[in-house]
C-alpha positions in Angstrom: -7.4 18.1 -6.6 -4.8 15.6 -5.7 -2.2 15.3 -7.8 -2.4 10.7 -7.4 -2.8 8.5 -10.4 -5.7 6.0 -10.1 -5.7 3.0 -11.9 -8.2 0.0 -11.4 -6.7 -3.4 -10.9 -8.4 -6.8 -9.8 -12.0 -4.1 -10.1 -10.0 -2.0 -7.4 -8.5 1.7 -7.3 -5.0 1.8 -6.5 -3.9 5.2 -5.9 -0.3 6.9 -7.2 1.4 9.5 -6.0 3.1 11.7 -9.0 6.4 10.4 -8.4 5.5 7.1 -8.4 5.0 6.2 -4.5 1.8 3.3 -4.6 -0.5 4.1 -1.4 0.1 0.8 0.8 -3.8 -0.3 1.7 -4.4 0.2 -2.1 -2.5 -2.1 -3.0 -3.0 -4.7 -0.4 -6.5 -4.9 -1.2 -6.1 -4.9 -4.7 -4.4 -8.1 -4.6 -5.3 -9.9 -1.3 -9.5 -10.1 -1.0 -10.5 -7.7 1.5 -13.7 -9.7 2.4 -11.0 -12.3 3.9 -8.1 -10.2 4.7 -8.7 -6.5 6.2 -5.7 -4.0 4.2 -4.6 -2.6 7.4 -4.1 -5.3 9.7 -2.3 -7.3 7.0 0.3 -4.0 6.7 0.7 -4.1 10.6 1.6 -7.6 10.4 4.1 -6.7 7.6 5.7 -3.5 9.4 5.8 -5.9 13.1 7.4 -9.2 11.2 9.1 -7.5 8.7 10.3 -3.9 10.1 13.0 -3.2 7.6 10.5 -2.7 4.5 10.1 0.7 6.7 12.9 2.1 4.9 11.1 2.0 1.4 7.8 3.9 3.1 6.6 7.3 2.9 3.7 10.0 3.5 1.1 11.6 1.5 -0.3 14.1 2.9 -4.0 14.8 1.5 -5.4 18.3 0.8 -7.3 17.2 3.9 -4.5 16.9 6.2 -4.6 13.0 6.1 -1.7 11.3 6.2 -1.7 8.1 3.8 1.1 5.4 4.2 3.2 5.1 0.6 5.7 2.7 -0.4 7.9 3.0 -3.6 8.3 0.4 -6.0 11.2 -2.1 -3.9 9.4 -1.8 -1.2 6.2 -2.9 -3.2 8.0 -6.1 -4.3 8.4 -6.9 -0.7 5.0 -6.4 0.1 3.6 -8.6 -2.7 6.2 -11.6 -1.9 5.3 -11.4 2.1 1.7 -11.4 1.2 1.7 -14.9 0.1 3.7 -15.7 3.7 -0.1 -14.0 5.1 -3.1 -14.8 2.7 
């Protein structure tokens, strides 16, 4: 098992890591609708315009071997303000 906190916001799962980290697309889609705005091309967007968020980014690595793009809670705040500059 993972160890991730889920929690269900706007009827969608965001995933935690256990030190807090929110998983990027989670997020995204949680509070920009994904039927208009695809998760991952919203975060490239983000990363091209705005590359210094970068520094508040991270990597969970699933029992899998998948690597899912994190972001801790300043870097969060960014995301959520440039979201209204891109829905």
């Amino acid at each position: 098992m993972d160890p991730t906190i889920e929690l269900v916001l706007g009827g969608n799962p965001v995933r935690f890591t256990s030190d807090g980290m929110v998983f990027i697309e989670d997020a995204i889609k949680a509070l920009a609708s994904e039927d208009e705005y695809e998760p991952a091309c919203l975060w490239d967007r983000m990363k091209k315009d705005h590359p210094g968020i970068l520094i508040h980014c991270g990597a969970y690595i699933t029992k899998e071997g998948n690597s899912i793009q994190t972001v801790d809670i300043e870097g969060m705040d960014m995301i959520y303000r440039l979201l209204l500059e891109y829905i």
